[in-house]
Every structure is written in structure tokens, then in C-alpha cells.
C-alpha positions in Angstrom: -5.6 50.1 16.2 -8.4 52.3 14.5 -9.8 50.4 11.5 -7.9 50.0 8.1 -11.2 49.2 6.3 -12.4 52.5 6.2 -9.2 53.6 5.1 -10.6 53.2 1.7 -13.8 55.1 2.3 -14.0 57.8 0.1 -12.8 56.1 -3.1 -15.9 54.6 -3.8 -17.5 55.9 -6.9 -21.0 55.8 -8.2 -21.7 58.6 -6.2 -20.1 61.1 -9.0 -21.0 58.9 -12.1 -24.5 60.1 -13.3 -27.5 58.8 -11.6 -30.8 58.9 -12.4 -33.3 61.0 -10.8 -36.0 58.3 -9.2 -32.6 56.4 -8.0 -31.3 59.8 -6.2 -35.2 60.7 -4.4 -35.1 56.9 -3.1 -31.7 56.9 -1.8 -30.6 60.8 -1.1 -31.6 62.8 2.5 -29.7 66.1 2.5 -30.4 66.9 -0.6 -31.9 64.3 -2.8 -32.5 65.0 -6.4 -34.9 67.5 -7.0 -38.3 66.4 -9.0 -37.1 68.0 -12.2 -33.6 67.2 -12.5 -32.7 66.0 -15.5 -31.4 62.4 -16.5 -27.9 62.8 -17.6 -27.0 59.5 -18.3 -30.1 57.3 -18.3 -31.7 55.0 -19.5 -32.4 57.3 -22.6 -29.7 58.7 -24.5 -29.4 62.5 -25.0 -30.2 62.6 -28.6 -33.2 60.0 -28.3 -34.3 62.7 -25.7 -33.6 65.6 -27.5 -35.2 64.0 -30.8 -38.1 63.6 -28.4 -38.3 67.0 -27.1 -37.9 68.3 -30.6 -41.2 66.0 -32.2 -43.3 67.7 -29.8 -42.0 71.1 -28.7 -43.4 74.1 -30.5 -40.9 77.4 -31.3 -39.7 78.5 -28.2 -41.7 77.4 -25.7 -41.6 79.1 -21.9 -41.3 75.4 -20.5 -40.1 71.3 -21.3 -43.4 70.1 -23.0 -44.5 67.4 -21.2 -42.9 64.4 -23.2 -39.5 66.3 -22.8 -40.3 66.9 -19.1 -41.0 63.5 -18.2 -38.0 62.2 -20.4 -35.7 64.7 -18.3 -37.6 63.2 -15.1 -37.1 59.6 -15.9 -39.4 57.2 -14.4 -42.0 58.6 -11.4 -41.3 57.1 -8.2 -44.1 54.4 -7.7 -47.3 55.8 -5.5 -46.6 54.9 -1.5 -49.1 52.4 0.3 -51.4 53.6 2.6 -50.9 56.9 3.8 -48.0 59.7 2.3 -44.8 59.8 3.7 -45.6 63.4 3.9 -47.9 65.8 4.5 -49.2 68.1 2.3 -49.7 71.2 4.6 -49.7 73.9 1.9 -49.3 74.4 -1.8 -49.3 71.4 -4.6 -45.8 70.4 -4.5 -46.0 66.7 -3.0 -41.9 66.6 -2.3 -39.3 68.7 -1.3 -38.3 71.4 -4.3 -35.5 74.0 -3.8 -37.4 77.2 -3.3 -34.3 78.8 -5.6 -35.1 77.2 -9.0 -35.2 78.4 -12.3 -35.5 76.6 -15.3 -33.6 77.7 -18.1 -35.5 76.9 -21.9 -37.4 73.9 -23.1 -34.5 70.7 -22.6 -34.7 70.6 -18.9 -31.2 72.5 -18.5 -32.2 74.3 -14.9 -30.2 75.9 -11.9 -30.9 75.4 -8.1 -29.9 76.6 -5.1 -30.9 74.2 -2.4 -30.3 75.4 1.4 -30.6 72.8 4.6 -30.8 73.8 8.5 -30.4 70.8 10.9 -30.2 70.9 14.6 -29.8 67.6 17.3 -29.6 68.0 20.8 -29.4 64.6 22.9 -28.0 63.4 26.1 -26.8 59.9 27.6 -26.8 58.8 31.0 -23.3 58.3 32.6 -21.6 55.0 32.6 -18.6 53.6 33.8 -14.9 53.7 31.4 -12.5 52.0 33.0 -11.4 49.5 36.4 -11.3 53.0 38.4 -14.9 53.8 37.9 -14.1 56.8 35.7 -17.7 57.9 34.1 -18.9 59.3 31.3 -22.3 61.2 29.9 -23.9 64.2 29.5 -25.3 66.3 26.8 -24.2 67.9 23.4 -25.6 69.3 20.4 -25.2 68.9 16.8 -26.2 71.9 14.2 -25.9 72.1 10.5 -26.3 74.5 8.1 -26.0 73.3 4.4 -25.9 75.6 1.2 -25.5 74.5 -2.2 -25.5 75.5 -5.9 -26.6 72.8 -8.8 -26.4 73.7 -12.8 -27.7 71.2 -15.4 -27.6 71.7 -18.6 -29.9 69.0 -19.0 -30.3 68.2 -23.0 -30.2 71.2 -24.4 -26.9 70.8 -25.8 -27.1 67.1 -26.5 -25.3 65.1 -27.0 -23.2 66.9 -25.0 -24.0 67.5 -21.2 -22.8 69.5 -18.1 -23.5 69.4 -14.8 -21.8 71.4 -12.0 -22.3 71.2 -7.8 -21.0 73.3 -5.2 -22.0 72.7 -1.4 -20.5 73.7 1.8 -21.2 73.0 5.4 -20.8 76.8 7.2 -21.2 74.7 10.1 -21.6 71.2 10.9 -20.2 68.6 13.7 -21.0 67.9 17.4 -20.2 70.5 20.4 -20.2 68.7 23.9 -18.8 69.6 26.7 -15.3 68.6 27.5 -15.4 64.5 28.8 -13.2 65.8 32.2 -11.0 62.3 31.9 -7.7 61.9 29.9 -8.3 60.1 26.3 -9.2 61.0 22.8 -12.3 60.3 20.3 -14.6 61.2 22.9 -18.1 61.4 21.8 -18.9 65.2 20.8 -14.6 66.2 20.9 -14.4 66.7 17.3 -16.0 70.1 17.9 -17.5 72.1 15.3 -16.1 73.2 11.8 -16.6 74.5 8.7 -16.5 71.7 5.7 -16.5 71.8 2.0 -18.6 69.4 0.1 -18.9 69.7 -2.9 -17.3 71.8 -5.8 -16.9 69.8 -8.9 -18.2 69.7 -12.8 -18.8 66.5 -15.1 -19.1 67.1 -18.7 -20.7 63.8 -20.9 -20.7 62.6 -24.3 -24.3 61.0 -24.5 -23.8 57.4 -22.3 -20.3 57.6 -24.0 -17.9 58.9 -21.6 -18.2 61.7 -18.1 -15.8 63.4 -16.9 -15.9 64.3 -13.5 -12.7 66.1 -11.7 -13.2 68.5 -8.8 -14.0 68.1 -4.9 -17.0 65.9 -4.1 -18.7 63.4 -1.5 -18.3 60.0 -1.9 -20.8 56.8 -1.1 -21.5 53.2 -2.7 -23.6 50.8 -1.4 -25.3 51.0 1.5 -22.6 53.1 2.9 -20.9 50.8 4.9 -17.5 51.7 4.1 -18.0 54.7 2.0 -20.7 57.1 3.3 -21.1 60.4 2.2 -22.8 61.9 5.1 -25.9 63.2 3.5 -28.3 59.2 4.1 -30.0 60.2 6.9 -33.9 59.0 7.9 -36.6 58.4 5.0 -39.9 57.5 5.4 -40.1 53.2 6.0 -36.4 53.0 7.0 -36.9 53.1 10.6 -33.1 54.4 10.6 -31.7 55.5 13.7 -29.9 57.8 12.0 -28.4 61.2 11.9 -25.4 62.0 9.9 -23.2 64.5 9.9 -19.7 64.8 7.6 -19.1 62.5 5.0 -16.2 61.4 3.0 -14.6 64.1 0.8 -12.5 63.6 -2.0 -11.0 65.3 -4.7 -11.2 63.7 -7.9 -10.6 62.5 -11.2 -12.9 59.9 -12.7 -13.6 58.8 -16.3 -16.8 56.6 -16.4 -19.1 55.2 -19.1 -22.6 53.8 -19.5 -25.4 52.9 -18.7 -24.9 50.4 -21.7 -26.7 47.2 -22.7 -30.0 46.4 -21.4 -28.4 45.6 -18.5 -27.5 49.0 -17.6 -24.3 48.6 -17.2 -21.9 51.4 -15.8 -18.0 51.2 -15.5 -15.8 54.2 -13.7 -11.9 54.5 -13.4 -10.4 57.1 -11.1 -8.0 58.8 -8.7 -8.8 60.4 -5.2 -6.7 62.7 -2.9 -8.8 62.1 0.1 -10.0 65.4 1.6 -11.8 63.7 4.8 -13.2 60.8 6.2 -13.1 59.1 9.8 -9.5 57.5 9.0 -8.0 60.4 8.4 -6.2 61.8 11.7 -4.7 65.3 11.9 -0.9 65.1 10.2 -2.5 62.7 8.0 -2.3 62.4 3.9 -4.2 59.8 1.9 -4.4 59.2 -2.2 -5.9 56.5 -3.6 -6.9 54.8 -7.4 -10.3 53.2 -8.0 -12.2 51.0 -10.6 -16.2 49.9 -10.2 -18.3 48.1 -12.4 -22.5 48.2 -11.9 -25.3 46.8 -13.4 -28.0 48.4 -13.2 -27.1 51.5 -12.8 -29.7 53.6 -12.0 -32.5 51.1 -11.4 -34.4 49.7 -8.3 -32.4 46.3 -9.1 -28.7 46.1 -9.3 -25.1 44.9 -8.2 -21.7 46.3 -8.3 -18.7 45.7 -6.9 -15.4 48.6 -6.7 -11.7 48.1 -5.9 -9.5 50.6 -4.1 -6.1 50.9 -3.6 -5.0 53.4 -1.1 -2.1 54.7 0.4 -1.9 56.7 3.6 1.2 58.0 5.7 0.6 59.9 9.3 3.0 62.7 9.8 6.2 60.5 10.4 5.9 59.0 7.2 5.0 55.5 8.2 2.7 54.4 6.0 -0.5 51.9 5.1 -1.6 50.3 1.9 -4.1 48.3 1.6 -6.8 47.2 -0.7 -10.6 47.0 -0.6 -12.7 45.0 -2.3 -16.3 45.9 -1.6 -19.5 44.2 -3.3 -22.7 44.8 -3.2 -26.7 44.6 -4.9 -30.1 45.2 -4.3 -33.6 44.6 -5.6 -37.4 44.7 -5.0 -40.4 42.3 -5.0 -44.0 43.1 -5.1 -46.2 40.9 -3.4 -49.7 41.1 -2.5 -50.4 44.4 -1.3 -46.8 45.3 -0.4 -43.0 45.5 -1.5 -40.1 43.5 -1.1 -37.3 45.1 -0.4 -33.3 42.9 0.1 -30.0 45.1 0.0 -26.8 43.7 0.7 -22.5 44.6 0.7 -19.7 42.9 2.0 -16.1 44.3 2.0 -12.9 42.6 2.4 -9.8 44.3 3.3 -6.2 43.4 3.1 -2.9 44.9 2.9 -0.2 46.1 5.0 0.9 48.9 7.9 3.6 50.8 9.8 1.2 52.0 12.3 -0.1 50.2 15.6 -0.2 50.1 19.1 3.1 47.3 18.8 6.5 48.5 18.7 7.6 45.2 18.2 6.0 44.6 15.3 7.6 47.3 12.6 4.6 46.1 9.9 1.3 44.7 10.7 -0.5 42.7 7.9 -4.1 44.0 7.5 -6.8 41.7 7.2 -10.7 42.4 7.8 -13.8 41.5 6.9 -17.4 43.8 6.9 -20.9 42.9 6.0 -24.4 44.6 6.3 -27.7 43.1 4.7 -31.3 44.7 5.1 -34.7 43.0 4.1 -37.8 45.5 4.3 -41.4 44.8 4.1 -43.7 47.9 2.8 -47.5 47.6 3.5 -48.5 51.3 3.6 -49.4 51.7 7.2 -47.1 49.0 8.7 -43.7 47.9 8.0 -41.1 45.9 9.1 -37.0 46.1 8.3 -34.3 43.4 9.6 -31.3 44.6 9.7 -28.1 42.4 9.9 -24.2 43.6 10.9 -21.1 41.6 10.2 -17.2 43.5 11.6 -14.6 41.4 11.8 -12.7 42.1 15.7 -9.3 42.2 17.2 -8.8 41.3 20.5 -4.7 41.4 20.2 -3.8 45.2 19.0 -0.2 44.2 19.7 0.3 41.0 17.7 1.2 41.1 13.9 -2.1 41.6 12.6 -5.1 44.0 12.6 -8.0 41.9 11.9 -10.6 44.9 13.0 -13.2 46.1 10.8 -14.9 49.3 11.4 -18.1 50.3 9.7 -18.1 53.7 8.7 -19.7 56.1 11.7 -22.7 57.7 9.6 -23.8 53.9 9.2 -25.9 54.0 12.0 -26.6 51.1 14.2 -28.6 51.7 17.1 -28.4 55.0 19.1 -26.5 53.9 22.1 -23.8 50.5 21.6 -21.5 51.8 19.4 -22.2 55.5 19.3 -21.7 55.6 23.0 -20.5 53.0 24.6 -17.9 51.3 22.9 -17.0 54.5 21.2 -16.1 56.6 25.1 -14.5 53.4 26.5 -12.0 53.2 23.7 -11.4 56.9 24.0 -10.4 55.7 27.4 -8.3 53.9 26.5 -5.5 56.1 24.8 -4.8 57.4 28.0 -4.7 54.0 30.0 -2.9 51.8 27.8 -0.4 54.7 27.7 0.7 53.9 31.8 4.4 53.9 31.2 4.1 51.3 34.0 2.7 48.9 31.5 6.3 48.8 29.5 9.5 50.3 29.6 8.8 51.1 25.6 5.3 53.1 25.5 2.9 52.1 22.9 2.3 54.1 19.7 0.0 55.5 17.7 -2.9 55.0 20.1 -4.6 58.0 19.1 -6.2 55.2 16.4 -7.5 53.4 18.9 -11.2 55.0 19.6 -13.8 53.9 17.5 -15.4 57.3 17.3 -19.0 55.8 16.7 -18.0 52.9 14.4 -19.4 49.7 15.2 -16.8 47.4 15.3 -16.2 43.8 16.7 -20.0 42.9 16.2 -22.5 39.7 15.1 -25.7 42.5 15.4 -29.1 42.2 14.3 -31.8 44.5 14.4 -35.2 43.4 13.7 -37.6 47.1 13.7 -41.2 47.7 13.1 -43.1 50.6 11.6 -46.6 52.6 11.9 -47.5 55.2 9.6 -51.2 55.8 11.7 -51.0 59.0 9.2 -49.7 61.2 6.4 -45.8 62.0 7.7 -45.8 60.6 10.9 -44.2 57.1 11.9 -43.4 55.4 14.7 -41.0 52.6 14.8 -38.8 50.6 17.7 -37.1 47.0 17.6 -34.8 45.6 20.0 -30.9 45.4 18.9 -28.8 42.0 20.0 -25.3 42.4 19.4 -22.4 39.7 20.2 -18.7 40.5 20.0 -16.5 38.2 17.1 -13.8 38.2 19.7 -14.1 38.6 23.2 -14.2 42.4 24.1 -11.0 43.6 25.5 -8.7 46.5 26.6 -5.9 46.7 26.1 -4.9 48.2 29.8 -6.7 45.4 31.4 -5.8 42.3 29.7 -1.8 43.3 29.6 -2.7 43.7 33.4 -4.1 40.0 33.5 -0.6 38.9 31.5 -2.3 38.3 28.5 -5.4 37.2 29.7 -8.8 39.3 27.7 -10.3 41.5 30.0 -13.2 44.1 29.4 -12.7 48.0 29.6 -14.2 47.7 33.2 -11.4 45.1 34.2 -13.7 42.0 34.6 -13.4 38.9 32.4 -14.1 39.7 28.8 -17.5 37.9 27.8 -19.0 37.1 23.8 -22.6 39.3 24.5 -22.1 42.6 24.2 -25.8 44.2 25.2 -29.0 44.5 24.2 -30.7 47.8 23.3 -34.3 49.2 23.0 -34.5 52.1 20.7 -38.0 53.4 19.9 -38.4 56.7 17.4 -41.3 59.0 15.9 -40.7 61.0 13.0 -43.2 63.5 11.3 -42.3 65.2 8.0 -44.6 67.9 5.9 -43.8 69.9 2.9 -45.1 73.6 3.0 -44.7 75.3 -0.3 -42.0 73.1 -1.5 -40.2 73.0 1.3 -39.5 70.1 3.7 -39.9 70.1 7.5 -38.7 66.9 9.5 -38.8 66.7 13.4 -38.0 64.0 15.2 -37.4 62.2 18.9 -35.9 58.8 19.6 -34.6 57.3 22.7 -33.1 53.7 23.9 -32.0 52.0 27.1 -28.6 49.3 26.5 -28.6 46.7 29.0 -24.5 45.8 29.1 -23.6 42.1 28.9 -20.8 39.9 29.3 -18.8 42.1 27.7 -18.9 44.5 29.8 -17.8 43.1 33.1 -16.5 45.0 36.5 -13.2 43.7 38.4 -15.5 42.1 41.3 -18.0 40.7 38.1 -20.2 42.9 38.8 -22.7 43.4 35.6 -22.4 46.9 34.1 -25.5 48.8 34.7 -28.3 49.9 32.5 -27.6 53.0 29.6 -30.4 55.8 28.9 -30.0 58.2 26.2 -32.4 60.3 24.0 -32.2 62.9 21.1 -34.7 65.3 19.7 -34.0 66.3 15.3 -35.1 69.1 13.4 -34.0 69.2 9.7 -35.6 71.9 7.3 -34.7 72.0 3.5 -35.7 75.0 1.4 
């Protein structure tokens, strides 16, 4: 059964309360906050700003004096170590400024018009899918093309405040070639499409209140659960990472803060989910959310949201669950480089009509998630550990769904779950359908594929970094992942009577591979602008997991990718 975890993944909220600038270059990819945007919320209120702006701006001046200015910028980012995580190849902008911005009089209200091209083309060797030796591989290609709109009235009318986004995708997705085998979820099927983003406004009262009702992205923590499509690669993250989509939402949210020195930010709210990986064709989701930060809007904080959602396929059966999802963050400077520790967990429970069981009529819903990432900045070298947690289900026919999936733009590792794991359960909606299996076929398999979520998984992910020079890094680690439960089919083991078997019909084993990725990035900023190419490529050695009928060991996995993203 395709995870109920992410059922919840567009509720989650920050992403539409207001955030401050330095928090939004540090976290955003495609796009982050410009340099100038204005802080609506911060730290500082809108009058304390304006009061500011007004002690030293003279009568009607052409731009935000520079108290104003940096009051509207918040905080600078702090200076990188060692060389610049890009290079300056012409003009003096240092970062990535829409070349379609106009500021608009002397209290940082502005208009942009950022615009993103993004292209991927990779390939992965074939591998086996099933006891028959059915394979799977091949190329496919990914392209993107990103336009969006951004007013802020900044604080020329404080205390009051307005901000307004519009963005659309006129293309995004991934185009491969048709798999040639029965099943559904293959890598590269969804095809590509036409997606809107973003198209929302959010009016504030000081810190007071925002009001925020139109259709947006959504993503809290470390995206785990809720992504909204638009984290990709930054300089020190040694991401594997490429997203595409997001989770889309239409909303209505009421929020307040940053109050108290410790910056504390609550949001209430109601979603009719647009998109997002749970969400099949026929499908309709709405869902009600509350999340409390502190924080908000600093290099150190916590939070944690609760969602309720409900979601009914085209038959009307129905699930409901509820998410609880927690997580925090922080820094630490030490001799000569930074600290960094970020964290979230999310439990899920609740109920469902759909599953692979007709004998069960409701399954009760119970999974668990976890991610945590430590990072060690020295400048020129660096080092990030990351850490995976999903919950598995090795029955899909029992009374329970116990498996957790990780939402599919949270990347881990180029080849496991992205390939692998995600083709083999494609598979598997056309095996476990063999009417020969049971008089009464088995429904709603179509939930089945993975689709790139890692799921079923004790990973880690220990990666290293060289920055030699300004914008280019290298970076590689080796990925161990184990299964929770052992890895089965569903096909095979009902086969066996019961017994777990592997997607390749062999016993099914604990270790599920280990995988060598190794990357290079380079990123330069002409003009304002901001180039990024890229290359990366791994080899997965199968384990246990992953057995044949005779025992056999599945063999070795190659796969590779080349990026371009340019925003302008």
C-alpha cells in the first residue's frame, strides 16, 4: 500500500507564514529570497522599521537609505570559509538577483520577476524486476522551466503589509521512454505537465496577524514529509538532489508572530490539496492544520505541526489520518568552522478503506519517519552525515499499514530508492494482480510503487566535501541502507504461502545495498544571474534483500546524471 504518511504532505505550514530573508537564502534553491526582499514579519516590527527609515531618510529619496535598507534585509548572511560558494564571473552582484527588479520608493516595497531554466538528463543500467528476469533501465530526461511574479509592499505602508506570489511551471516532470513491462509508477511514467505553483497574497498587521489564502507550495522541516519541490543542491550540502514538483495546496491560514524573544510563530489553517505524491488520479484530499515555532526565522529553532487530513479515491473509500511532525535545528561555531545539527521525526496514525486486502474492509494506519543531519563547515573541506529512519511493511494484506514513505524530492542517494526499489514495486502492480494468486483479485494496487520514496530503510550516509575553488565542489560518501522489515513482494511471498520473499523470488534478507555516489558541482553568478552545472554518478551493490530464486546475488547498478539550472 503506497504510504499514508505523506498523505499529510502539503499541510505543513511555515512555508506561507512570513519568513525572514537570511532564513529564505539559507534554505530556498529555485528561487530563494532575493538580497533585497523585505522582512515582513521579523524580528523588527513594521513601525520600529518604518520609524527607522523615517529618522534617516531625506524627502523623497530615489532609494531605501541604508539603515532602512539593511532593516528591510534583516541580518547578512555570515561570510563563507575559505573560498565562495560562487564565482564572481562578471559584475558586483555576489548572489543570484532577478534580472526583473524594480524597486518601488524608499520602504523597500519592490516587484520581481524571477525566471528559472533546468534541464537533467541521466541514465541507469538495467537490472532485474521480478522471478522472470524482466529488466529495467535506460535513459530519460527532466526539463523545467520556472516563471514567477513577487510584489512586496515592504514597509511603506506600515503597519500594514502585503505581499503577493505567482509562479507556474510551463513545463516540468520526467520524460522516459515507455518501461516495455506491465506495472505502474515506473521511474520517468509521470510524463511531463504543466503545474501551477504559486498564486496567493498575505496581507499583515505588524507581527499581529497574516493572512494568507490562495494557491501556494508547501514545506516544513527538512522536507521529509512536506516538500515543496523547490530544495534542491546548495553549496556544503553535498545533496544528491534534484527536485522537481512539490506539494500544492490551496489555502487559508491565519498566523501570528514572531513574538517574545523567543521568536515565537503560531499558524492555524485549512488546505484543499492541489498535488503531492499521495495524490492518485480520481483522487480528492482536504485537510486542517495548526504549528507552533520558535524561532521563527533564526539559524536556531524547533517546531512541531499537526495535520488532519482526509482523502477519498474515486469510489469514495476514504483515509484519515493524523500527523504529527516535529522538528529543530541549530548551529555551533567552533574553531575555524560551523556546527551545523537538523532533525524531524513524524508519526502517523489513523485509519483507511484502501489496501491491497479485501478482507480487511479498514486498515488501521500506523508509521513512523525520521531524518537527522549533522554538518561540519571548514571553508575548503566539509563533511555531512546524514541519518534515515521509515518505518516498513512486510504484510500489505494484514490489518495494518505500518509503511512510512519519505516524501520523493527528499533525496537519498541517486540509485536505492530512486531506482531500484521504486521500478521493482512498479512491478509489482501487475504481478500481484495474477488472478492465479486468488479467486478475489487484490485492490487498489496502483498505491503500491514507491515512485522514488525511500521507504522500509535504517540508512546512513556519511559524505565529504572539497571546495579546491570559488563555485566548484566535489563531494562522494558511501550509502548503507538496511530494511526495518525484511524486503518483500507481495507476488513472491504469497507464492512461498506466506513465507517473505524479495521482488527477485529469493529469500527476503535485512541489507538492502550499498551505494557509491560521487558528485561535482560548479556555480557562478554573471550579472546577477546564477549558473549551476552539475554531474553525479553511483554504483549500488544489491544485498540480501535482493535475492534471485536460485540465491543468486543481484548484480551491480550504474547510473549517472548531468544538471543544468540557470536563474535569471
Amino acid at each position: 500500500m503506497r504510504r499514508h504518511s505523506i498523505l499529510v504532505s502539503s499541510a505543513l505550514l511555515l512555508a506561507s507564514a512570513a519568513a525572514s530573508p537570511r532564513d529564505a537564502r539559507a534554505d530556498d534553491a529555485a528561487p530563494p529570497a532575493t538580497p533585497s526582499e523585505p522582512q515582513a514579519p521579523a524580528d523588527v516590527t513594521a513601525a520600529q522599521a518604518q520609524a527607522a527609515a523615517d529618522a534617516v531618510a531625506p524627502a523623497e529619496p530615489l532609494a531605501p537609505p541604508a539603515a532602512a535598507r539593511d532593516l528591510c534585509l534583516g541580518e547578512p548572511a555570515p561570510r563563507a570559509l575559505g573560498p565562495a560558494p560562487a564565482a564572481r564571473l562578471a559584475g558586483e552582484a555576489e548572489s543570484y538577483k532577478p534580472f526583473a527588479h524594480l524597486a518601488l520608493g524608499s520602504r523597500c516595497m519592490e516587484l520581481s520577476l524571477p525566471v528559472s531554466l533546468a534541464g537533467r538528463l541521466e541514465s541507469v543500467s538495467r537490472f532485474p524486476l521480478d522471478r522472470y528476469g524482466t529488466t529495467f533501465g535506460g535513459p530519460s530526461a527532466s526539463p523545467e522551466v520556472r516563471l514567477g511574479a513577487r510584489f512586496s509592499s515592504g514597509m511603506q505602508w506600515a503597519p500594514f503589509a502585503l505581499l503577493g506570489e505567482a509562479e507556474v511551471d510551463l513545463v516540468t516532470g520526467v520524460d522516459a521512454r515507455a518501461a516495455g513491462v506491465d506495472g505502474q509508477g515506473y521511474p520517468g511514467s509521470e510524463g511531463l505537465e504543466t503545474q501551477l505553483r504559486k498564486l496567493h497574497a498575505r496581507a499583515s498587521l505588524a507581527n499581529l496577524l497574516h493572512l494568507d489564502v490562495g494557491a501556494q507550495t508547501s514545506h516544513f522541516g527538512m522536507g521529509l514529509i512536506s516538500n515543496d519541490g523547490a530544495h534542491g543542491w546548495q553549496p556544503g550540502s553535498t545533496s544528491f538532489t534534484d527536485p522537481r514538483g512539490g506539494d500544492r495546496v490551496l489555502r487559508a491560514q491565519l498566523s501570528t508572530g514572531p513574538h517574545t524573544p523567543l521568536a515565537l510563530a503560531l499558524s492555524l489553517g485549512a488546505d484543499k490539496v492541489l498535488g503531492d505524491d499521495t495524490l492518485l488520479a480520481g483522487d480528492s484530499a482536504r485537510q486542517f492544520f495548526g504549528a507552533l515555532v520558535a524561532g521563527h526565522g533564526k539559524p536556531s529553532s524547533a517546531g512541531v505541526s499537526v495535520v488532519r487530513r482526509h482523502q477519498e479515491n474515486a469510489d469514495g473509500r476514504a483515509t484519515d489520518v493524523t500527523l504529527i511532525d516535529a522538528t529543530a535545528k541549530g548551529t555551533l561555531e567552533i574553531s575555524g568552522a560551523v556546527l551545523g545539527l537538523e532533525t524531524e521525526w513524524a508519526l502517523v496514525k489513523g485509519t483507511t478503506d484502501l489496501g491491497a486486502s479485501v478482507e480487511h474492509v479498514q486498515h488501521d494506519v500506523l508509521e513512523l519517519g525520521g531524518a537527522a543531519r549533522a554538518s561540519l563547515d571548514a571553508g575548503m573541506l566539509g563533511a555531512v552525515l546524514d541519518f534515515l529512519y521509515a518505518s516498513g511493511d512486510q504484510n500489505p494484506y494484514d490489518h495494518a499499514q505500518n509503511a512510512f514513505h519519505a516524501d520523493p524530492n527528499y533525496a537519498f542517494g541517486l540509485l536505492l530508492f530512486r531506482q531500484v526499489m521504486a521500478a521493482q514495486s512498479a512491478r509489482t502492480t501487475a504481478t500481484a494482480a495474477d488472478p492465479q494468486l486468488s479467486a478475489t483479485p487484490a485492490q487498489d494496487l496502483e498505491r503500491v510503487p514507491t515512485r522514488g520514496s525511500a521507504t522500509n530503510t535504517v540508512a546512513i550516509f556519511p559524505k565529504v566535501r572539497f571546495r579546491p575553488l570559488a563555485g566548484l565542489e566535489v563531494y562522494a560518501g558511501p550509502l548503507f541502507a538496511f530494511a526495518n522489515v525484511p524486503n518483500t513482494d507481495p507476488f513472491n511471498t504469497q507464492l512461498a504461502g506466506g513465507s517473505p520473499r524479495s521482488p527477485l523470488g529469493g529469500d527476503a534478507g535485512r541489507y538492502l545495498a550499498t551505494e557509491l555516489d560521487l558528485g561535482v558541482r560548479y556555480r557562478a553568478i554573471v550579472f546577477g544571474s546564477e549558473v549551476t552545472l552539475g554531474a553525479e554518478g553511483g554504483v549500488l551493490s544489491p544485498g540480501s534483500a535482493f535475492r534471485a530464486l536460485d540465491d543468486s546475488k543481484m548484480g551491480a547498478v550504474y547510473g549517472g546524471r548531468g544538471t543544468l539550472r540557470y536563474r535569471f
